[in-house]
N, C-alpha and C positions, 0 to 999 in steps of 0.2 A: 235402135227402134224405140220409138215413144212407145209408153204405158198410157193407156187408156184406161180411163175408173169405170167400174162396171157396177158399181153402186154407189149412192151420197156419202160423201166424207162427215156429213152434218145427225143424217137420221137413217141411214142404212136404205134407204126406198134404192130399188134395181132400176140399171137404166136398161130400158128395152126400145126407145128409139129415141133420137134426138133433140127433141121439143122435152123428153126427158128432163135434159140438162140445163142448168142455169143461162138463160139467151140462147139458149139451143147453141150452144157450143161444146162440140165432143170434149174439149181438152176441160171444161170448167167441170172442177170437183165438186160442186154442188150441184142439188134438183133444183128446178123452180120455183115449187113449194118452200123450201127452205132461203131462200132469196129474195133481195128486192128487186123493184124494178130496173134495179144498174147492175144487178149481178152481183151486187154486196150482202153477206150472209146475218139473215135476220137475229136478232140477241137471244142469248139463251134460252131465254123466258117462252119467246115468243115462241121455237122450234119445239121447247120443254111441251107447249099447251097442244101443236099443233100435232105431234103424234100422242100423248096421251088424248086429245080428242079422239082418234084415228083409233086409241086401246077401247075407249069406251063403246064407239060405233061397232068395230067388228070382233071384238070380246066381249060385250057385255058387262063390264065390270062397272064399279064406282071410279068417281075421277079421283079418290085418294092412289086406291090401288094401281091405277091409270097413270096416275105421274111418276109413283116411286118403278114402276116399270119402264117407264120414259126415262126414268135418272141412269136406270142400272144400262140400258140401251146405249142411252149418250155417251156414259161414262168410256165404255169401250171403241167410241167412234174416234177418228184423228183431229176433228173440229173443236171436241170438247176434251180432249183426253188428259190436258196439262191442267180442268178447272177441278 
């Protein structure tokens, strides 16, 4: 039996239906958000920015404290875990 990801390998976001997933493919280990338009998973940088924005909006924090939370996040993700 196949394993299905139940959350992003990239930034942790949960999949809770389809269009969740990268081209809305159950088997792609990334979200959306975290991908390009071909299903190729966008640079560090870019994923780095786009949940520390996500920290700032529904934390309220400053975008310093916002990224080193983003690092310590990625850090334990499968995407980023060998950087």
């Amino acid at each position: 039996m196949e394993k299905k990801c139940t959350s992003c390998a990239s930034c942790g976001f949960e999949f809770t239906k389809p269009e969740d997933h990268a081209l809305g493919d159950l088997n792609h280990e990334y979200c959306f958000v975290c991908t390009n338009e071909d299903g190729s998973l966008k640079s560090y940088e870019e994923v780095l920015a786009i949940i520390a924005e996500e920290f700032v909006h529904s934390q309220g924090i400053d975008m310093k404290a916002a990224e080193e939370m983003a690092r310590e996040v990625m850090a334990k993700l499968p995407a980023w875990s060998g950087r």
